[in-house]
Biopython code that builds the backbone (N, CA, C, O; Angstrom):
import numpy as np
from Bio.PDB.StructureBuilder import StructureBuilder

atoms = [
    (1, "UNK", "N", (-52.027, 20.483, -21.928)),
    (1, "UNK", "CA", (-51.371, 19.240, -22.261)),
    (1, "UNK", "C", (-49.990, 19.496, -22.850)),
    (1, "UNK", "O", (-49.077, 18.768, -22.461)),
    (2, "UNK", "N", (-49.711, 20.526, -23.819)),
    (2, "UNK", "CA", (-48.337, 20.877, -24.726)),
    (2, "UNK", "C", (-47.445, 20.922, -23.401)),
    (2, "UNK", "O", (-46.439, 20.215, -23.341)),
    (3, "UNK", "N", (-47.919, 21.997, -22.030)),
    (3, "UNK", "CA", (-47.379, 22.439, -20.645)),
    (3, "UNK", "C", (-46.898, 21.088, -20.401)),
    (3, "UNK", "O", (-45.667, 21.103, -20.421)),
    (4, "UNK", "N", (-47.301, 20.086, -20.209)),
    (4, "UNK", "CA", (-47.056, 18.881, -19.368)),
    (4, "UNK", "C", (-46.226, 17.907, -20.720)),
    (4, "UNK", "O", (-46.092, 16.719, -20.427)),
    (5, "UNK", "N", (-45.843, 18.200, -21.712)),
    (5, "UNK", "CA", (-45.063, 18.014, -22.466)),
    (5, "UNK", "C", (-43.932, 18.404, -22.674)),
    (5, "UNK", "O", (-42.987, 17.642, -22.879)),
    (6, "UNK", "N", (-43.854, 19.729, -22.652)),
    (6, "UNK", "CA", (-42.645, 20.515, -22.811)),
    (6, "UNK", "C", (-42.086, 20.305, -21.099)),
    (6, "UNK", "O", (-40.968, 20.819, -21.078)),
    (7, "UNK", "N", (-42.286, 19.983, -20.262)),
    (7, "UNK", "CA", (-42.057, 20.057, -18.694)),
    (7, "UNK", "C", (-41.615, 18.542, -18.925)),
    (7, "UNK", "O", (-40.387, 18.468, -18.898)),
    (8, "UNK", "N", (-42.129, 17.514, -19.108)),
    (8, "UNK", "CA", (-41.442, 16.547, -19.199)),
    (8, "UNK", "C", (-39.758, 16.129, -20.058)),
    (8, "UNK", "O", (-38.717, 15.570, -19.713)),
    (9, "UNK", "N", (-40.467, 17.008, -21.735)),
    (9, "UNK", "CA", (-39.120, 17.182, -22.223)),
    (9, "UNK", "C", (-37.591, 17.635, -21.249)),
    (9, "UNK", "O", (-36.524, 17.029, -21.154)),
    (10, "UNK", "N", (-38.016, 18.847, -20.671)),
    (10, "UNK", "CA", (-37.176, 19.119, -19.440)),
    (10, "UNK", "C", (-36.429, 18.467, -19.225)),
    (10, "UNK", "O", (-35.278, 18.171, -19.549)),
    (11, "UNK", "N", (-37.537, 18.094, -18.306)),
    (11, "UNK", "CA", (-37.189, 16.826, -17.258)),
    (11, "UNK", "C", (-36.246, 15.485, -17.892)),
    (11, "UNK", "O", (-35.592, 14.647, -17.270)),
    (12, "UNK", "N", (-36.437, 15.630, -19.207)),
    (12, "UNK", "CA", (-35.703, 14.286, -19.994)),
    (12, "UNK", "C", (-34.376, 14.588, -19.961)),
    (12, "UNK", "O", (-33.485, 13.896, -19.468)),
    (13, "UNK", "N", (-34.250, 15.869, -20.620)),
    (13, "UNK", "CA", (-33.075, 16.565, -21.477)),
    (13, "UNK", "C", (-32.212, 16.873, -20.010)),
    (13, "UNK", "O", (-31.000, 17.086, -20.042)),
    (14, "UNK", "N", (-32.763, 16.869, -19.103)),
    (14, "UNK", "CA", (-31.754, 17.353, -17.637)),
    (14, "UNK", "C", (-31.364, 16.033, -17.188)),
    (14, "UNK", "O", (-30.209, 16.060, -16.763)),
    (15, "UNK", "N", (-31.847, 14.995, -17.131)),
    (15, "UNK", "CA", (-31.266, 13.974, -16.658)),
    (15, "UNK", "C", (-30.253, 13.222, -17.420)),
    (15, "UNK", "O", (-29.255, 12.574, -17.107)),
    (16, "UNK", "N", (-30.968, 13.587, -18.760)),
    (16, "UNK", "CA", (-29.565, 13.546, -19.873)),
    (16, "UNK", "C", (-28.311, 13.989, -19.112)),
    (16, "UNK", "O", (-27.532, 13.294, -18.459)),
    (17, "UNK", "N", (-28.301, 15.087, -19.308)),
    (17, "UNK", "CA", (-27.195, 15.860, -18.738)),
    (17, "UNK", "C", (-26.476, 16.080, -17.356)),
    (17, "UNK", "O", (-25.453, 16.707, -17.082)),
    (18, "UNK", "N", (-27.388, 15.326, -16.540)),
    (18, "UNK", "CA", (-27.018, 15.235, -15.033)),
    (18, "UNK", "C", (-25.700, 14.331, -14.995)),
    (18, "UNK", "O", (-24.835, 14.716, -14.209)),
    (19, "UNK", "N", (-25.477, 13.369, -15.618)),
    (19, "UNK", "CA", (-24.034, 12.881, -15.032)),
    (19, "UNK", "C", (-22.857, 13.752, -15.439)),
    (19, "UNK", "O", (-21.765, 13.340, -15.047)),
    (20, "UNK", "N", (-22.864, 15.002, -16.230)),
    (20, "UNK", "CA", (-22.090, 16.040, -16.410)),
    (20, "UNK", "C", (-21.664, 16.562, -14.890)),
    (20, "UNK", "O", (-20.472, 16.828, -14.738)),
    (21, "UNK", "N", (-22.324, 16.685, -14.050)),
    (21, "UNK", "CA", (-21.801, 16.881, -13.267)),
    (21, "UNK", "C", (-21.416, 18.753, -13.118)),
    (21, "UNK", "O", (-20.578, 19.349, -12.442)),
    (22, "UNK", "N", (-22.246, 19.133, -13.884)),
    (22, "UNK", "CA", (-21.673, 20.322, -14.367)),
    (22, "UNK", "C", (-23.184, 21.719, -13.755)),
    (22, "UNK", "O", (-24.355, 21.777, -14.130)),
    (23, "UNK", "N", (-22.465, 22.567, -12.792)),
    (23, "UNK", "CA", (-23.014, 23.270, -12.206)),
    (23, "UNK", "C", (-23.677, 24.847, -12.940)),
    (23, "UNK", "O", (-24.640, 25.574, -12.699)),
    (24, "UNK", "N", (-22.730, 24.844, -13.771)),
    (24, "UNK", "CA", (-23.652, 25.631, -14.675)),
    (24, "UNK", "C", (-25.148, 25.344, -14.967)),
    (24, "UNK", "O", (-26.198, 25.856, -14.578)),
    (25, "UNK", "N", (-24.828, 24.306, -15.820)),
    (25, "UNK", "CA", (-25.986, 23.416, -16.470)),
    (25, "UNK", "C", (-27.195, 23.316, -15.519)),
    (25, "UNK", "O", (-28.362, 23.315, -15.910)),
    (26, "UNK", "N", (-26.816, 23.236, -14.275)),
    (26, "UNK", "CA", (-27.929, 23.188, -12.952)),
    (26, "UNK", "C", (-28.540, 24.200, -12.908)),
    (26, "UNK", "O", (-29.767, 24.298, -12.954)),
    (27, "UNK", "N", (-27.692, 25.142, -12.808)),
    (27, "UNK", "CA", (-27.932, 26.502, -12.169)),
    (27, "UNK", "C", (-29.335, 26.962, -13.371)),
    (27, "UNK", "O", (-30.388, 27.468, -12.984)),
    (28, "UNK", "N", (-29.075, 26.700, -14.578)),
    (28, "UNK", "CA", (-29.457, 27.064, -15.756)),
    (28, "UNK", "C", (-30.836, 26.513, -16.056)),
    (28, "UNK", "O", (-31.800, 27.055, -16.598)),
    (29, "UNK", "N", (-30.641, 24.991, -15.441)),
    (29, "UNK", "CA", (-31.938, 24.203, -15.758)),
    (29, "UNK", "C", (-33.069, 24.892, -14.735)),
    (29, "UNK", "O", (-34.234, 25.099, -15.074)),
    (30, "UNK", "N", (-32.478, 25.226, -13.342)),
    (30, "UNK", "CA", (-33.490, 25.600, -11.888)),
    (30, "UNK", "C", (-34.049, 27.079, -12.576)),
    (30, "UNK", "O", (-35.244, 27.370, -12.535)),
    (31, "UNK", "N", (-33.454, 27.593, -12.943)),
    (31, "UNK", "CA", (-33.943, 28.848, -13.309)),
    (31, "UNK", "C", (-34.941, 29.102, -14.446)),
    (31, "UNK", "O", (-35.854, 29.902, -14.244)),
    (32, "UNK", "N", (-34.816, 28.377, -15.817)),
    (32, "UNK", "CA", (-35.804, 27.586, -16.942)),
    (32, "UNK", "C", (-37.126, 27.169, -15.659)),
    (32, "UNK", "O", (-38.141, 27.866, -15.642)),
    (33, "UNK", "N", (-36.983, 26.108, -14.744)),
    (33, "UNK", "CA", (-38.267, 25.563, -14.072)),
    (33, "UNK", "C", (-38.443, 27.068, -13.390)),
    (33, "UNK", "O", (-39.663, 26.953, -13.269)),
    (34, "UNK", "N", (-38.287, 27.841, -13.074)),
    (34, "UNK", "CA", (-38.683, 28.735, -12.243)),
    (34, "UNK", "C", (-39.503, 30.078, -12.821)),
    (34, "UNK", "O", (-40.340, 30.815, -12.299)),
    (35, "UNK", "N", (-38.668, 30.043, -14.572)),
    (35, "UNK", "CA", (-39.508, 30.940, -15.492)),
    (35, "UNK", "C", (-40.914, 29.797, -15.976)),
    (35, "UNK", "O", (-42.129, 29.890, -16.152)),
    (36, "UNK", "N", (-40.158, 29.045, -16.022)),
    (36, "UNK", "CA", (-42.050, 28.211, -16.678)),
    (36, "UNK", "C", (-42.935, 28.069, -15.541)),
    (36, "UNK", "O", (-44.066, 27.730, -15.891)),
    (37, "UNK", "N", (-42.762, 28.244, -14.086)),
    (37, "UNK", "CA", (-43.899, 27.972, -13.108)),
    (37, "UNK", "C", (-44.298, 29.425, -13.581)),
    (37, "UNK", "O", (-45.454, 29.530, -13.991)),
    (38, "UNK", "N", (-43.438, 30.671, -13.586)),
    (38, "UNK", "CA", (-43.920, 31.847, -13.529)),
    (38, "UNK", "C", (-44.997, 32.130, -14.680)),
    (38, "UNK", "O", (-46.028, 32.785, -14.524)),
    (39, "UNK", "N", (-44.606, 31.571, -15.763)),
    (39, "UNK", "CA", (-45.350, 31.778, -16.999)),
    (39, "UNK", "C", (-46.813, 31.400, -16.640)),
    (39, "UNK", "O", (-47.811, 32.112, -16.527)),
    (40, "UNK", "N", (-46.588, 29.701, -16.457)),
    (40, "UNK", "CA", (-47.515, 28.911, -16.390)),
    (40, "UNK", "C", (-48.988, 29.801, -15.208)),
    (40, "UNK", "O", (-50.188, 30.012, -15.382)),
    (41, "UNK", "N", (-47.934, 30.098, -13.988)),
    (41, "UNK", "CA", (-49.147, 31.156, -13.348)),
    (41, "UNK", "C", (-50.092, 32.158, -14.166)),
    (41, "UNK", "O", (-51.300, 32.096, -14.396)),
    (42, "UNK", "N", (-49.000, 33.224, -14.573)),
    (42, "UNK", "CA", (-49.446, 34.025, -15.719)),
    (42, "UNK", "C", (-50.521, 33.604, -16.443)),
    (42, "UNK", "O", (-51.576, 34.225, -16.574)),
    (43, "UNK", "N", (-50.195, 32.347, -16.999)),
    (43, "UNK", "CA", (-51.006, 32.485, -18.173)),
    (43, "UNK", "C", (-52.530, 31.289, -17.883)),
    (43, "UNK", "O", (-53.408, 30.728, -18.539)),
    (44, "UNK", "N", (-52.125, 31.406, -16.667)),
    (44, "UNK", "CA", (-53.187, 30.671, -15.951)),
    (44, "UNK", "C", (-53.717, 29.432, -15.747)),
    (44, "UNK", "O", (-54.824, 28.997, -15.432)),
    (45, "UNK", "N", (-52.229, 28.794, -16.107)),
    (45, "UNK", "CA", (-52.178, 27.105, -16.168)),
    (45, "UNK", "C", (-51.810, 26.411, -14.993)),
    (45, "UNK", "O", (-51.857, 25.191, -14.837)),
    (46, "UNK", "N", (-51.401, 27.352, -14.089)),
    (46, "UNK", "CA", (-51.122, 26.851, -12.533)),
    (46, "UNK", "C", (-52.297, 27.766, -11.763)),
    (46, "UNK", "O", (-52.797, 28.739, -12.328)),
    (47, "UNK", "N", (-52.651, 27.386, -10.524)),
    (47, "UNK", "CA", (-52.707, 28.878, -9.722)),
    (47, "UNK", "C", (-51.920, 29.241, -8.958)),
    (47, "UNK", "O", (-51.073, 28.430, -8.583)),
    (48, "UNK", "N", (-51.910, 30.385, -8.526)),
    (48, "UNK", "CA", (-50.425, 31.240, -7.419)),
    (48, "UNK", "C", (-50.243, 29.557, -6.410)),
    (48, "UNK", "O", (-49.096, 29.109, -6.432)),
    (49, "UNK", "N", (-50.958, 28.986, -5.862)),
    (49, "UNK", "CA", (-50.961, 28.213, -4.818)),
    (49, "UNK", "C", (-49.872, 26.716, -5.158)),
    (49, "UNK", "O", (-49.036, 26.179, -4.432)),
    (50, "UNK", "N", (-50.453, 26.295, -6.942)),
    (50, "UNK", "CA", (-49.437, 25.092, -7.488)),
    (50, "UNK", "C", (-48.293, 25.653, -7.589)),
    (50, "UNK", "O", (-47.193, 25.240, -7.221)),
    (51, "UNK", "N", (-48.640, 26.799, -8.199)),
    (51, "UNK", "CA", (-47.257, 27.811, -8.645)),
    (51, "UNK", "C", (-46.143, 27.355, -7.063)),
    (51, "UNK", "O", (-45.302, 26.468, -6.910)),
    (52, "UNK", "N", (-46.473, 28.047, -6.466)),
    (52, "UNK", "CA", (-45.676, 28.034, -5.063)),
    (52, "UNK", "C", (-45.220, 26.631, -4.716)),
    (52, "UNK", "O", (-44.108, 26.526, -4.199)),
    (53, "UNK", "N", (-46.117, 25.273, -4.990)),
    (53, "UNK", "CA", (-45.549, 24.553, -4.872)),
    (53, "UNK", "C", (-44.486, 23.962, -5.708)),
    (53, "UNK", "O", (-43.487, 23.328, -5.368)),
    (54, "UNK", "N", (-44.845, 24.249, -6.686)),
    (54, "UNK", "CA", (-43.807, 24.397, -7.701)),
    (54, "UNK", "C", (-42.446, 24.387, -7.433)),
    (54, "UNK", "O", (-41.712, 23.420, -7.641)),
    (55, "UNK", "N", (-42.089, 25.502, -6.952)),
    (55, "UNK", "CA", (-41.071, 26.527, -6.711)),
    (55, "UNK", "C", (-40.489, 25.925, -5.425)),
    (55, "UNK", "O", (-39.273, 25.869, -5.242)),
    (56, "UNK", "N", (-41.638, 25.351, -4.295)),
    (56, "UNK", "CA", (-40.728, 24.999, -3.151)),
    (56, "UNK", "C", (-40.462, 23.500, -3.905)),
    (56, "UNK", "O", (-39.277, 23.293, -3.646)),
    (57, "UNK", "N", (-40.770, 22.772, -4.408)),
    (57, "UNK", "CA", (-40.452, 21.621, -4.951)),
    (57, "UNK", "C", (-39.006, 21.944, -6.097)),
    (57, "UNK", "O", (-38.358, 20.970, -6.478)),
    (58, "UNK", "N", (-38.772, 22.792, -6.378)),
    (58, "UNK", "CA", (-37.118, 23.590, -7.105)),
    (58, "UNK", "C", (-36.214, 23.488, -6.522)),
    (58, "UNK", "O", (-35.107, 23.022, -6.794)),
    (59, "UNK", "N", (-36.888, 24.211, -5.095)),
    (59, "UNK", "CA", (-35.681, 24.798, -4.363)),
    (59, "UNK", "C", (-35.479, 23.581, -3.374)),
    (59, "UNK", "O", (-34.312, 23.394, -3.032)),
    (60, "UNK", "N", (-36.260, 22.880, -2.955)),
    (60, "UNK", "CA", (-35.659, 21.911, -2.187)),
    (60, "UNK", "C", (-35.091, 20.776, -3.057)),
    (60, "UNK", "O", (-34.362, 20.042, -2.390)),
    (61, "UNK", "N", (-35.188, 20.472, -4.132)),
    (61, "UNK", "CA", (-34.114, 19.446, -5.467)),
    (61, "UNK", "C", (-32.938, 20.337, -5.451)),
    (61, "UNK", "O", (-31.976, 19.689, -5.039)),
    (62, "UNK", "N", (-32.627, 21.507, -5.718)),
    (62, "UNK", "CA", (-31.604, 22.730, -6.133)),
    (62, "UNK", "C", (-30.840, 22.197, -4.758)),
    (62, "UNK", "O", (-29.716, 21.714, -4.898)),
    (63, "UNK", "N", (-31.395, 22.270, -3.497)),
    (63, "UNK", "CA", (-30.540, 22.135, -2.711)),
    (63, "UNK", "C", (-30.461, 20.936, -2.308)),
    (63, "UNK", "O", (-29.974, 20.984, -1.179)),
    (64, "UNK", "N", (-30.707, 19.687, -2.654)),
    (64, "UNK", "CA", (-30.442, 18.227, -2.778)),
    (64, "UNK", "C", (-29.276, 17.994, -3.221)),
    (64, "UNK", "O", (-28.325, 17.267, -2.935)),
    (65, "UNK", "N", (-29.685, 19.157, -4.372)),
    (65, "UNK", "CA", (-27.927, 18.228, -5.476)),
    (65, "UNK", "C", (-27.058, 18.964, -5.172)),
    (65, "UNK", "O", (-25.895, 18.634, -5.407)),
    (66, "UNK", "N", (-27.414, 20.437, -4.432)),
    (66, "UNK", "CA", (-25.901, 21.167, -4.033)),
    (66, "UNK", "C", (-25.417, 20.713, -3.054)),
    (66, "UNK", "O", (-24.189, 20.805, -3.036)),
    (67, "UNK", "N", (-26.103, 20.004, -1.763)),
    (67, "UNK", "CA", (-25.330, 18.815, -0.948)),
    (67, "UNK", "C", (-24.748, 17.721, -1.075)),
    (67, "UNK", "O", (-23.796, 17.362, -0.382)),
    (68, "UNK", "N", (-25.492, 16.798, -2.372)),
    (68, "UNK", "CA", (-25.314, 15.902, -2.469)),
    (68, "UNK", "C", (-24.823, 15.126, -4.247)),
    (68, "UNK", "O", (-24.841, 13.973, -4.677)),
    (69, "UNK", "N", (-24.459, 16.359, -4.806)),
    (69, "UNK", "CA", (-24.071, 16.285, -6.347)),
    (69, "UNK", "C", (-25.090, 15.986, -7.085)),
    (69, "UNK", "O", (-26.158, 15.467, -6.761)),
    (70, "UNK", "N", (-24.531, 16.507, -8.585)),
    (70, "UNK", "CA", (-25.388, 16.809, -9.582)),
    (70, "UNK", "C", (-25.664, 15.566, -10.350)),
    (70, "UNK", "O", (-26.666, 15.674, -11.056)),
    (71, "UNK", "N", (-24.991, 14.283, -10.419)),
    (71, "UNK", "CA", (-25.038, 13.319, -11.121)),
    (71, "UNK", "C", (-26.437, 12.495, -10.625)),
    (71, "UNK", "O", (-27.102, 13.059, -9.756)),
    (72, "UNK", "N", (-26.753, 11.631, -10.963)),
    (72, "UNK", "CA", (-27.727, 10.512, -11.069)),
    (72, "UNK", "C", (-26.895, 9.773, -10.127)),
    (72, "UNK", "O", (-25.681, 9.621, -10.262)),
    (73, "UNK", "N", (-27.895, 9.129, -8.762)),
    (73, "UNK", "CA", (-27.577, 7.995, -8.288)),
    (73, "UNK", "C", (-27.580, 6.972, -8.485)),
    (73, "UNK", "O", (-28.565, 6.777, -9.197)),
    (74, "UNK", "N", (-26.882, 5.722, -8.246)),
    (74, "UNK", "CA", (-27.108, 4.523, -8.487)),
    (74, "UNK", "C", (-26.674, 4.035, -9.677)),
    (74, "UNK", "O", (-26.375, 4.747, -10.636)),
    (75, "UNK", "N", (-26.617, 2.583, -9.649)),
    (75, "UNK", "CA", (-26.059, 1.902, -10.463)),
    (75, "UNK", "C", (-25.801, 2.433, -12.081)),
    (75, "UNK", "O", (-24.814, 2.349, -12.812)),
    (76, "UNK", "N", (-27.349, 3.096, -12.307)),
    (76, "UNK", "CA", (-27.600, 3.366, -13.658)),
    (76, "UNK", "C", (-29.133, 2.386, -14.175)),
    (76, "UNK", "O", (-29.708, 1.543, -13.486)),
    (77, "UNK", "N", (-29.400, 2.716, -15.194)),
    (77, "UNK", "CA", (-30.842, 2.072, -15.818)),
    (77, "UNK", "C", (-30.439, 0.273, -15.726)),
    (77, "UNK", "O", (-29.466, -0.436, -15.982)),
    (78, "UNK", "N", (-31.819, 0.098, -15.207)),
    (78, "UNK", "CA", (-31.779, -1.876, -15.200)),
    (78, "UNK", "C", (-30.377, -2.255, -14.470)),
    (78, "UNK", "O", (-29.971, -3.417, -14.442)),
    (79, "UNK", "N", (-29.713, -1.229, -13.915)),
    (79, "UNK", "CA", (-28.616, -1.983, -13.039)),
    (79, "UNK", "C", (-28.851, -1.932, -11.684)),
    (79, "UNK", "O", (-27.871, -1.790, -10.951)),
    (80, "UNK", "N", (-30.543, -2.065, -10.941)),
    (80, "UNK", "CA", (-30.530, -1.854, -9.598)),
    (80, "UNK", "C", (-30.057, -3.308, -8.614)),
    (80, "UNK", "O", (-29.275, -4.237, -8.818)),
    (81, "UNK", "N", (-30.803, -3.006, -7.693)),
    (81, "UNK", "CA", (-30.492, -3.860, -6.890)),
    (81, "UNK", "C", (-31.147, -5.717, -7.154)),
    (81, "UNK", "O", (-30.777, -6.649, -6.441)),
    (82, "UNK", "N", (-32.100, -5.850, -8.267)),
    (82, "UNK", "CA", (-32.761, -7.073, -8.419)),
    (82, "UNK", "C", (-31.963, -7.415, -10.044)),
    (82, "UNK", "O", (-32.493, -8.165, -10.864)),
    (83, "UNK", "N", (-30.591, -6.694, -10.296)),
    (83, "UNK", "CA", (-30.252, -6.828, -11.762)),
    (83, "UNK", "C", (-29.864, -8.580, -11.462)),
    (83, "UNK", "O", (-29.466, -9.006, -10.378)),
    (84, "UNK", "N", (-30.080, -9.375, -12.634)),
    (84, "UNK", "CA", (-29.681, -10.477, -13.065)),
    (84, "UNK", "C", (-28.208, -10.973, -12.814)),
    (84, "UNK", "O", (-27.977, -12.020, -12.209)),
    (85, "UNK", "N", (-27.107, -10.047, -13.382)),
    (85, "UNK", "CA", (-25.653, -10.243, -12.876)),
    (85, "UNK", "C", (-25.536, -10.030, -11.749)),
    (85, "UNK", "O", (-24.514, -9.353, -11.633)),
    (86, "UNK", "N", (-26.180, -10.281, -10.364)),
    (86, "UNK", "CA", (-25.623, -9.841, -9.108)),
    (86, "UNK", "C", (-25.981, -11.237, -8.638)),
    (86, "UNK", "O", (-27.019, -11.787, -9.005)),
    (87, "UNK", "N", (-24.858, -11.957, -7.591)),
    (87, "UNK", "CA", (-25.169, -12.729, -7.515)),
    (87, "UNK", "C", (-25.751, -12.818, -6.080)),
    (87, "UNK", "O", (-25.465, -11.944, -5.261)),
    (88, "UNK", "N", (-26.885, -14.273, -5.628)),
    (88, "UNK", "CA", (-27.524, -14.055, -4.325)),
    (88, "UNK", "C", (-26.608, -15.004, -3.484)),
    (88, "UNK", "O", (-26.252, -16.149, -3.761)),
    (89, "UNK", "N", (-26.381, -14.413, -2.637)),
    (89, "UNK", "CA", (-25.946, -15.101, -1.572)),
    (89, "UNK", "C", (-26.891, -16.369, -0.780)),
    (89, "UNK", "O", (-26.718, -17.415, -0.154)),
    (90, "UNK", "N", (-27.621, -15.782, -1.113)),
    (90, "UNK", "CA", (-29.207, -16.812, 0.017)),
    (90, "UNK", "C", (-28.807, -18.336, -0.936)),
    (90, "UNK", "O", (-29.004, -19.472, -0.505)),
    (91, "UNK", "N", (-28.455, -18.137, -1.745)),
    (91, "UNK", "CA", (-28.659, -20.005, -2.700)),
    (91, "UNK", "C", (-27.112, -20.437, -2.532)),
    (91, "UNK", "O", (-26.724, -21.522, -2.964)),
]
sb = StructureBuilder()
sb.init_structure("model")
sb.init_model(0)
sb.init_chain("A")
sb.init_seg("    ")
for serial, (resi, resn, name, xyz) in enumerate(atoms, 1):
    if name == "N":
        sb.init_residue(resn, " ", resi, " ")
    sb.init_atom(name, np.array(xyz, "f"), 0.0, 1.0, " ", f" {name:<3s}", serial, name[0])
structure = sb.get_structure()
């Protein structure tokens, strides 16, 4: 459970930082997920098999954002497509 805590923290603290835009920071975060699948195998909280998925689930995000940038898409939080200030054409 702490595993699926600290992995979420991650996951928080990187999206924080994703509109940085900043390739270091990427490079840095993929490699962190790549030591904790390894651990997590190790220490026997994945097996080799999640592990692996793991890892192809890295590398195909890693190369998402190196095509397609490091920032967050879209409007931003509560600004999608059903936000209140947009107005409808249909009325």
């Amino acid at each position: 459970m702490a595993l699926v805590a600290v992995f979420i923290l991650i996951v928080t603290v990187s999206v924080a930082y994703a509109a940085t835009d900043n390739q270091d920071f990427f490079n840095r975060m993929f490699n962190a997920h790549k030591e904790w699948v390894t651990q997590a195998v190790e220490n026997k909280q994945l097996t080799p098999e999640q592990g692996q998925a793991w890892n192809n689930h890295f590398a195909q995000m890693q190369k998402f954002h190196e095509t397609n940038g490091f920032g967050c898409p879209g409007p931003g939080m509560m600004g999608g497509y059903f936000n209140d200030s947009q107005t409808d054409s249909s009325q």
